[in-house]
Structures are given as structure tokens and as C-alpha cells.
N, C-alpha and C positions, 0 to 999 in steps of 0.2 A: 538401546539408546545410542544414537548416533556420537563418536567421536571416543566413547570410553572404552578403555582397555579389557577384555574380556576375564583376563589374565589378572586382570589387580582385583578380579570377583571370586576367585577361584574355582574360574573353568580355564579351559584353552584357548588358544587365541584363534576366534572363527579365521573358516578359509574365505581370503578375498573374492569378490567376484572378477571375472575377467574384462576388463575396456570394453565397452562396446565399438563398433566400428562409428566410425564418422563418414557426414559428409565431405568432399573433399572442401566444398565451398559454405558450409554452414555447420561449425560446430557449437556442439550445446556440453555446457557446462553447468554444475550445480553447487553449492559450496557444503555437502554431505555427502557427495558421489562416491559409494561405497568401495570402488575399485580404485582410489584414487586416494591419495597423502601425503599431507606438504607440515609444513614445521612453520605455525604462523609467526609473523613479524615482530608482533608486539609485546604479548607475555610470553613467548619462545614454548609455546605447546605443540606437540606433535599431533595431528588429528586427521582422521578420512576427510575427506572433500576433495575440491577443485579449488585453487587458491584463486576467488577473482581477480582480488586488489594486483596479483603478478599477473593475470591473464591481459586487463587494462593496460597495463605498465608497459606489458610486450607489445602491443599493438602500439602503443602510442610513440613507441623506441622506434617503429619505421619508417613513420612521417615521412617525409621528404618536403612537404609546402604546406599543408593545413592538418587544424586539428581542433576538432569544434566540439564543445561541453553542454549537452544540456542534462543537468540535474541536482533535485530537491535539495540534497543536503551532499557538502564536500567537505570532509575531514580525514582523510587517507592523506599523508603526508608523503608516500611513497609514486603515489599518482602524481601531487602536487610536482614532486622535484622529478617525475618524466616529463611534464610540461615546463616547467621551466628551465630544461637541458634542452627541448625540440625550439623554445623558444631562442633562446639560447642558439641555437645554431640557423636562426636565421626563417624557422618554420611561424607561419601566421597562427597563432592560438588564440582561442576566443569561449569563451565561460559563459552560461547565462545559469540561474541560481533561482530557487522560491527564495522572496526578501526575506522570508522570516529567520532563512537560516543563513544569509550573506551578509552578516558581520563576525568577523576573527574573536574568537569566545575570548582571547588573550587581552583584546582591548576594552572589556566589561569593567565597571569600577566597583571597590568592594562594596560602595553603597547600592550598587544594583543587582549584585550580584545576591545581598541579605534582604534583597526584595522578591528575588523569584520562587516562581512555585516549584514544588517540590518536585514536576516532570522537568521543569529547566533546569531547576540546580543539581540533579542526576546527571544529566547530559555534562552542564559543565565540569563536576566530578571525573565524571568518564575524561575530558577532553585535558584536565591536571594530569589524568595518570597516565594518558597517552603520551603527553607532552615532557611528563617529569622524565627525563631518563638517567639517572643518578640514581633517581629513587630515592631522594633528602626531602620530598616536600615540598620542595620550592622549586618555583620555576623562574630559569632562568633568561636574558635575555637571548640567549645563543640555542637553547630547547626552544626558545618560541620560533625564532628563525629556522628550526628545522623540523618541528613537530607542530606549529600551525597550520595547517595546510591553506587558507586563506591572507594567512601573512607571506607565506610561500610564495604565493603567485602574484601577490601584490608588489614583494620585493623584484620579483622576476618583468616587473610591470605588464605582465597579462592583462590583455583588456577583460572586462567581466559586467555583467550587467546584472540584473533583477527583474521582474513583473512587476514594478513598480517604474520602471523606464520608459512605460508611456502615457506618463503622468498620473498616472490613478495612486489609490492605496494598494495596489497587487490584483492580482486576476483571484479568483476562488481558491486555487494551488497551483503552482508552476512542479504539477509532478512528473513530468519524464527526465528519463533515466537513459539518455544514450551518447555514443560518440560516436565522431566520423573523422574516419582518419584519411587525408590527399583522396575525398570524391571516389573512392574504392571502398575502403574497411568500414562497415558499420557495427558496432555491439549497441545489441538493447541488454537491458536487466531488467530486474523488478527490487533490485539492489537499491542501496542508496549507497555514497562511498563513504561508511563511518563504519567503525569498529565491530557495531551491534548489526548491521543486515550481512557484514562480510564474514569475521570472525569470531565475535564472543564480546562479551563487557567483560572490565577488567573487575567490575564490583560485584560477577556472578563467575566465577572460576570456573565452574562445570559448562558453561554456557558453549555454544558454538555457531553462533550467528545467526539471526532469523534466519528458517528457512528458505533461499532465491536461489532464480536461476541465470543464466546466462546467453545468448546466441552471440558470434561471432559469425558475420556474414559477409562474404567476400562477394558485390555487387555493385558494380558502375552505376546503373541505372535505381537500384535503391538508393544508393547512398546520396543520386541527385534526387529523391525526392526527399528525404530527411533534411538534405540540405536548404531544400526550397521555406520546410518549414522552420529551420530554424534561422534564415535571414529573416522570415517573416515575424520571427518574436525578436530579430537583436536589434534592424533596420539600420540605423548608422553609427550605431555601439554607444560607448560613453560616452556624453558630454554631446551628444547631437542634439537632434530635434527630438520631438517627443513622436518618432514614427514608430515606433516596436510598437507591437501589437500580439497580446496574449490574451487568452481565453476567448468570449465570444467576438471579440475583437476583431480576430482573425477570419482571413475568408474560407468559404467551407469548400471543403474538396473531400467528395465520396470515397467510399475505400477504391483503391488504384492497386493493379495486377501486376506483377511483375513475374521474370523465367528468371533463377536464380540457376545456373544448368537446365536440366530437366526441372527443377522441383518450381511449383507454383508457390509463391507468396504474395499475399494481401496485405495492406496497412494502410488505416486510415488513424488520423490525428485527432483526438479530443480538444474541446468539444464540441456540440451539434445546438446550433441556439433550437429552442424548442417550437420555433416553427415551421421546422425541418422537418418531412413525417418521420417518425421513430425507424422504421424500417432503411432510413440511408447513414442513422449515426452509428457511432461506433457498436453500440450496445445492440443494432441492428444487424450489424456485422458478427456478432458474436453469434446472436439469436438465428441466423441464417445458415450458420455453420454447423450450429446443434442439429438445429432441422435436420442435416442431411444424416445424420448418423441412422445406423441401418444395426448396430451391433452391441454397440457400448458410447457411454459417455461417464468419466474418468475427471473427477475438478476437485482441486487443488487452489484454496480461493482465502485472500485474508479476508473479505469482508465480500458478503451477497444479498442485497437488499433492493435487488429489482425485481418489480413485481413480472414484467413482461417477458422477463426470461424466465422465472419461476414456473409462469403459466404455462411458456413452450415448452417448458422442458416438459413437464407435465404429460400433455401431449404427445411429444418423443416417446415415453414410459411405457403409456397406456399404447403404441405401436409396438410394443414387443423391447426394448431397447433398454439394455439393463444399465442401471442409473448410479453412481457411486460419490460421493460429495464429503469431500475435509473442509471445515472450517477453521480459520483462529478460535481458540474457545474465550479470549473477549469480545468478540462477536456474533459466537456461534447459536447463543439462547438468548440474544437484545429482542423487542418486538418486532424490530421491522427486519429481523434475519430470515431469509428463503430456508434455509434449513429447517425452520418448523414449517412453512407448508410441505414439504416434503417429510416430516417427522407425522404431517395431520395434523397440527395443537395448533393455536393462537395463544400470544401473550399481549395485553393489552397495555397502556399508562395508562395508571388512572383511569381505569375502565372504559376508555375511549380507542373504539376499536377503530386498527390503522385501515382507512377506506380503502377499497377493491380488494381487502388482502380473501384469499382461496386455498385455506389449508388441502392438503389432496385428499380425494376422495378414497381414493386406495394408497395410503402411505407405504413407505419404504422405510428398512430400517437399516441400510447400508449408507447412515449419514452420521457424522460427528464428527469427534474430536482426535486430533494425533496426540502421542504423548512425547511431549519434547523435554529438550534438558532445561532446568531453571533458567529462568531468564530469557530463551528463546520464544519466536514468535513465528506461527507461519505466515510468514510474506510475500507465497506467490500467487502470482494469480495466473492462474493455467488450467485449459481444460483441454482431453483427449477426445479424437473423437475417432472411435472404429480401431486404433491402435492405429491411426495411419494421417490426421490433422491435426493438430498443434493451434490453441487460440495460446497467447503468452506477451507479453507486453508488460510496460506500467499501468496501465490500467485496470482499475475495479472492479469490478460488478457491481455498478451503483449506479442511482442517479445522478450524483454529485460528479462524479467522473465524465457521466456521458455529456452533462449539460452545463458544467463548468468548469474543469479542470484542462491544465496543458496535461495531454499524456496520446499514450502511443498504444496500437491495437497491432498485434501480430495473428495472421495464419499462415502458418507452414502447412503443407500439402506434402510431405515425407514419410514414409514408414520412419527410415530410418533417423530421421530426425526424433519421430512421437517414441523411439525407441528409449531414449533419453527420460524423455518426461515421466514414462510408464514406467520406469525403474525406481526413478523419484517416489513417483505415486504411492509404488506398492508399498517401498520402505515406511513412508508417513500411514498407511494406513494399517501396515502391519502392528497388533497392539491399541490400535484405535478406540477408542471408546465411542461406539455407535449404539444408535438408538437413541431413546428419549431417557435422558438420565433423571431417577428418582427424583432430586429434588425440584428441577423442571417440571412432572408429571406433579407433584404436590401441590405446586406455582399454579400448575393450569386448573385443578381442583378446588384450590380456595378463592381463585378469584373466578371460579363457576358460581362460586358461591357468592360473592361477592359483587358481584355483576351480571344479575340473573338477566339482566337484559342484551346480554353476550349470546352471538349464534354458538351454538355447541360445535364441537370441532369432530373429526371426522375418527381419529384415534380414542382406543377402546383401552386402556393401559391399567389392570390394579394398581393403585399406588404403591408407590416402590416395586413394583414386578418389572423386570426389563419387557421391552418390545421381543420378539421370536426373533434370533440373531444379534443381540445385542448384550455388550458388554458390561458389566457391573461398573457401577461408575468407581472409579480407583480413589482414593481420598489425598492423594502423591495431586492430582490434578487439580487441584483448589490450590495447592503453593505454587504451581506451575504457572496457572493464571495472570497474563499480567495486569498490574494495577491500571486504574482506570488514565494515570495522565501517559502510562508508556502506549497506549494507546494509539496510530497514526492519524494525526487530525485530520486527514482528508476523509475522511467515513462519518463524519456527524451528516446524519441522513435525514431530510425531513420526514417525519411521520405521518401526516396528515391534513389532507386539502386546509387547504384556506377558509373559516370561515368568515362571514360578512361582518364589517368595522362596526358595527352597531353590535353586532350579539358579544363579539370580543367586548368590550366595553365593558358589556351588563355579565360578562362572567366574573363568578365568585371564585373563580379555580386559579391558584399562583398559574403563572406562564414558564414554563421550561426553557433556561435559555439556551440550551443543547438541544431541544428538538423541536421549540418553534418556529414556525413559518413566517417568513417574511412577514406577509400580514399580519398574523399575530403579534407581531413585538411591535410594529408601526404602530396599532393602536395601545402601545402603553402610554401610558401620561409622560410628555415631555421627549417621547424620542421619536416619529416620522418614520417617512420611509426612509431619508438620505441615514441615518444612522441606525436603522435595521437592519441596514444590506451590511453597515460597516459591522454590527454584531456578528452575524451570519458568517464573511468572511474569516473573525476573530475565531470564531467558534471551530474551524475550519481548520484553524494554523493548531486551537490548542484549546480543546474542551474547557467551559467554565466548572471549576469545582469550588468557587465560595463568591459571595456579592461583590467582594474585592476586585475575584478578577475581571468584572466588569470592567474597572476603573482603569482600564489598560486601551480599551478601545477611546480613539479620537472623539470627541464630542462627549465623553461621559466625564463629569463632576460630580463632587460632593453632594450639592443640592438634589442631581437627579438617583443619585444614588440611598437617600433617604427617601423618597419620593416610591421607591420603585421597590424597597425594602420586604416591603408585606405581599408585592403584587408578583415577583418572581422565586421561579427554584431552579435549581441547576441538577 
């Protein structure tokens, strides 16, 4: 397990492994990087990794004229006060945020505060004990000023915006995750800048930060394309016109080539509206890059619920091309996760089987789970392709991603860059729990039974007997798990075409408000399409887990909330 002392178990303390080499002009970072050890900032723990939050920091220290923010969630307080020292000296800084996370937890009042769900009031927990540094409990006006990181930059008067800046409710998510330092430095991540994707929560002590990675890229000519699109979400900053433009919003630009040195890089920007044929959006980019593997393909994925990469990959397979696949394991056995076509099983809701889905026909059972420390999550999204292409960005593997989210698609064209990733890899699958884990095989068994009108799926598995290569499922892996609201809201996936507003009607089946489709909730009694979309989006920022939290989205009242009581589940 990554970060812990070998030495407090009573063995020795393994040998380090040696740096790998870097590019001069793209270095990759990971915040478990085994050859690597920093003393994080916050609970003062010594642990393996690559310190991002100081990696960000450093870059941001060399400014000289600009320094441009786009990402989900900002709570690094150590980032906050690099930008407002660059600010501070005269350099242009500019923020843009998803709204859901761009209000300073500090200014929450306690009657909102004993209204939130139990994934909010975690966060805010974590954001007291970041902020407390005394360690009395209380937080004072002087910790807020320097452990806010949003009150940080507000005092610093950093302009800063949201996905709500061009006048809607927010785009689907505003989830990339990069900076551009003076039109030269670009870093992407798959990071968010909060304690839990960089370091560890302070309310899981063993923990050591989702698993992410990092690139550092030293390019003129990327970094004016980053640039292009993020004037295109900020447009005339705060307090302008309502010209910022997020999500489908935005105008479409195919993936675009760049010479970083010698090394070839791709990046196109999510998302692709779906009139765009699939094969020029991001998810097309991804799917075009698999293609070419000729060796191996090597993924490292929080969440994989697209069908049309599932199927290439597929095809890749059956050419000879040995397939290897980690998932987060809160995602890894949902119905709509590619890892059961690749395992062979189907898992159904409610016995309504997810349309197009194509368990493989010759499974694989070099697919599962890492086993990480409590509290951690695997949050990268990266796949290898031949030991020598690099897909890695903010970006999914989802639909949601491709067709509404702000986010960002990398391909690296390096050995020595996929050199990085493939060390990553092995570590998270070292220990892995692969195959179809018993109590998944039991799942697919009773609702054979239970849904006799389910196609039978292609895996042959006695119950409880592993697949041939596969690990016993470890019982340590159910506390590891995380709960369903630590969850990242951008993966509520739709599961299943649309059916016609007349058959929804005459259904007797409650409506899931986690996995139905637009059309679906439009025809509930009392809500349309204008406030479907705004569920949908809700659902996005922050799964429903009781009828309550309906009552958070705009347009829902009391009335419609008894109305709608017997007709919905979450």
C-alpha cells in the first residue's frame, strides 16, 4: 500500500525505485510516484509521491504576465497565496471554477450548514480542519484569511468566474483541471486542488490522495491553444456581458496536433454536441488512439461507461492486443460500467437491460479493482497504448464527459513520457483484485433468475469460484469502497434510450432520479423538459440519495414534492 512504512509492519524498509528520466519539455508527475518523497503540508506526514500542490506552486512562482485557472474545485490554500503574490507583483490572474464549488465554505451559515447532506458536510469537515491551524476547533478570522483559499483570492481581488457566467444555471460540469503560465507553461491534471485528490483527508489518516497524475508542458503553441479556450469560457470576466461560453455552448474545434520537441501531442476540448459524428469528439479521439495499438493497452480509469469504446476496444483484443483495465471500485460493478463487458456479465436496474450494451464474447479477466488506502479513490483517467502513447487528461470515459462537460483530452506520443504512466499502472495493479468478484457472479445469477427475459451473458463463472487469473475478492475492499455521495458527480451516466412520453406515463415503475433520462423525468407530473434538464444537471454536481434532495433544484416545491413522492427512487 502506497505511502506506508514498511518498517512500522515489521519488515524492512523496501528499496526505492530509481527516477525515471524525463522529458526535457514534458514532465509527468503522479502524487504516489514510488521513487519520490515530500513531507505533506497539512497533517505534516512524510509519504512516497510527487508533491502536486508544490509542483503547481512552482510554476506559478515564474510568471512574469499571466496566469490562467481553469478548475472543478480550488481549496489548496498554498496555490491560492502563489497567485496572489503573482498577482501581487503586477502578473494578470484569472480563475474560472464549476459554480457548485465557487463559494468560500467559510461564508456557509450554521443554518445551511445543518442542512447539508452528508457528502457536503464531509467536505466542509475536511475544509474546519484544514483551515483550523491551532487545532482549538474554532476557526478564526485570520485561519480564514489564510486557509480559505477562495477567500485568498478574493482578498487578493483575483478576477474569477463560474459556468454560470453566461447566464444559465452552469453547463453539465465545468471539469477541467489546468493552468497556463505567461502563454509558455501549461499543466493538466486529473487533480482537483483539494486536500483529498492531492494529499489524503484529514478524517482518513492512512489515506494519501486519490490516485492523479500530472504533465508539465513546456509549449508556446499549446499553451495558445488552452488559451483560446479558456478566453472562450471567461469572455469579458466578472461583471461583463453574458458572453462566456461553456459546455455545448462553445464552438467545436477537432482534436488539433501539436510538436512539443520531437514528441507529437493531441488535444481536443470537451464537449462534442451530438450532432457531431462521434468519431471527431473527444471520446473519438480516445477510440482512434486505441485503434492503433498493435501490443498492449494498459487503462487506469475512475469511471468507463462508454459503450463505443468498450466495443473498439473489444476488437483491438480479438487482434491479438493484450488488454489490462483498473477501475474505481465505486464504479467498477454499476450496470452501465465497460468493465463487465469485458468481465462477459451484464447487470441490469430493475431488470431493464441497458440498450446496445455487448458483454465480450471471449472475456478477459485482467480487469478490476486496485486496492488503495482508506479513503482513497482512483481518479485517473489514463490509458497506455504499446508502452509508447499516453491518452490523460480530465476527462472520462463517459458519455457525460464527451457530450457535456468542460474538460480536456491529452495524447502524448512518447516512450519516455507512457514511461511514467506504466510505472503508475503497474503499482495500482499490483495486488489488484481482478476478475468477476463472487459476490458480482451471485448478482448476475439471481437476477438470471429473476429476469428470465435477460440475454444470458457470455462468462461461464461457478458461483463464488474466481475467473482463471483472478484474485479472491479481499474483505479489506468493502471498507475501502467509497460511500456512494464521496462519489464524483460528474459520472451520473444515463442508462437507457429514451422511451416515448406516453409509455413513461402509463409506467407503474418509480423513475430513478440518478439514472433517468431526460425524457423520463419530463414526463413526471408537474416537471417538463425546462426542469428535467435542471434535475439532470443537479444530479451531476451531486447524486440524489433521499426525496429531500430534490428540493434543492430550482423550480421544485413542497407541492411537487408530495406529488412526485410514490412516482420516484433515487
Amino acid at each position: 500500500m502506497s505511502g506506508l512504512c514498511a518498517c512500522q509492519q515489521g519488515y524492512s524498509q523496501p528499496v526505492r525505485p530509481a527516477p525515471l528520466p524525463q522529458d526535457d519539455l514534458i514532465q509527468v508527475y503522479t502524487n504516489h510516484e514510488p521513487s519520490a518523497r515530500y513531507r505533506e503540508p497539512y497533517r505534516g506526514q512524510t509519504r512516497d509521491g510527487d508533491d502536486l500542490e508544490a509542483k503547481i506552486v512552482e510554476a506559478i512562482a515564474t510568471a512574469q504576465s499571466t496566469v490562467d485557472v481553469a478548475v472543478q474545485e480550488f481549496r489548496l490554500p498554498k496555490i491560492a497565496a502563489a497567485l496572489a503574490d503573482r498577482h501581487a507583483a503586477g502578473v494578470n490572474v484569472r480563475v474560472i471554477l464549476e459554480n457548485t464549488y465557487s463559494r468560500p465554505f467559510s461564508s456557509f451559515t450554521p443554518a445551511e450548514i445543518a442542512t447539508q447532506t452528508d457528502r457536503d458536510r464531509g467536505r466542509y469537515d475536511e475544509f474546519r480542519q484544514l483551515v483550523d491551524q491551532n487545532h482549538d476547533g474554532q476557526i478564526s478570522p485570520e485561519e480564514i484569511n489564510q486557509g480559505d483559499a477562495l477567500v485568498m483570492l478574493d482578498r487578493a481581488h483575483i478576477p474569477r468566474i463560474d459556468d454560470t457566467a453566461d447566464g444559465s444555471a452552469g453547463s453539465a460540469l465545468m471539469h477541467d483541471k489546468f493552468v497556463i503560465v505567461d502563454h509558455r507553461i501549461v499543466i493538466v491534471t486529473s487533480a482537483n486542488f483539494t486536500t483529498s485528490d492531492v494529499h489524503g483527508d484529514f478524517k482518513s489518516p492512512a489515506s494519501r490522495g486519490n490516485a492523479n497524475n500530472m504533465l508539465k508542458i513546456n509549449s508556446p503553441e499549446l499553451a495558445a491553444l488552452f488559451t483560446q479556450q479558456f478566453n472562450t469560457m471567461w469572455g469579458d470576466g466578472p461583471g461583463g456581458k453574458l458572453d462566456s461560453k461553456f459546455g455545448v455552448k462553445k464552438p467545436f474545434h477537432p482534436a488539433q496536433t501539436v510538436m512539443v520537441g520531437t514528441t507529437k501531442v493531441e488535444v481536443q476540448f470537451s464537449p462534442t454536441r451530438p450532432s457531431i459524428p462521434w468519431e471527431q469528439s473527444s471520446n473519438g479521439l480516445i477510440g482512434k488512439t486505441l485503434s492503433a495499438a498493435t501490443k498492449s493497452v494498459d487503462l487506469a480509469l475512475f469511471v468507463f461507461s462508454e459503450q463505443k469504446l468498450v466495443n473498439l476496444l473489444e476488437t483491438v483484443h480479438q487482434n491479438g492486443v493484450d488488454v489490462r483495465a483498473l477501475i474505481e471500485p465505486g464504479f467498477a460493478y454499476r450496470s452501465y460500467s465497460e468493465a463487465l463487458d469485458m468481465l462477459g456479465i451484464a447487470l441490469a436496474d430493475d431488470c431493464k437491460a441497458e440498450p446496445d450494451n455487448r458483454p465480450w464474447q471471449a472475456p478477459i479477466s485482467t480487469v478490476g479493482v486496485p486496492r488503495l488506502p482508506p479513503g482513497d479513490l482512483l481518479h485517473n483517467k489514463f490509458g497506455i497504448v504499446d508502452q509508447a502513447i499516453v491518452i490523460t487528461g480530465s476527462h472520462n470515459w463517459t458519455d457525460a464527459a464527451n457530450t457535456g462537460n468542460d474538460e480536456t483530452v491529452l495524447v502524448v506520443h512518447s516512450p519516455i513520457v507512457a514511461a511514467h504512466y506504466q510505472r503508475e499502472f503497474e503499482r495500482l495493479y499490483t495486488n489488484a483484485i481482478l476478475g468477476i468478484p463472487p459476490a458480482i457472479q451471485k448478482k448476475v445469477n439471481a437476477q438470471r433468475q429473476q429476469c428470465p427475459s435477460r440475454p444470458a451473458t457470455t462468462a461461464s463463472v461457478t458461483p463464488g469460484k474466481p475467473m482463471q487469473g483472478q484474485q479472491t475478492q479481499n474483505p479489506q475492499i468493502q471498507s475501502q469502497r467509497p460511500k456512494r455521495h464521496r462519489i464524483e458527480a460528474s459520472q451520473s451516466v444515463v442508462l437507457s434510450k429514451p422511451r416515448t412520453k406516453s409509455t413513461i406515463q402509463h409506467s407503474e415503475q418509480p423513475v430513478n432520479l440518478n439514472t433517468a433520462t431526460q425524457a423520463e423525468l419530463d414526463a413526471l407530473p408537474g416537471v417538463g423538459p425546462g426542469l428535467a434538464k435542471r434535475i439532470v444537471t443537479a444530479r451531476q454536481q451531486h447524486p440524489f440519495t433521499s426525496l429531500e434532495d430534490l428540493n434543492r433544484v430550482p423550480g421544485v416545491g413542497p407541492k411537487l414534492l408530495k406529488r412526485l413522492e410514490s412516482r420516484v427512487t433515487w
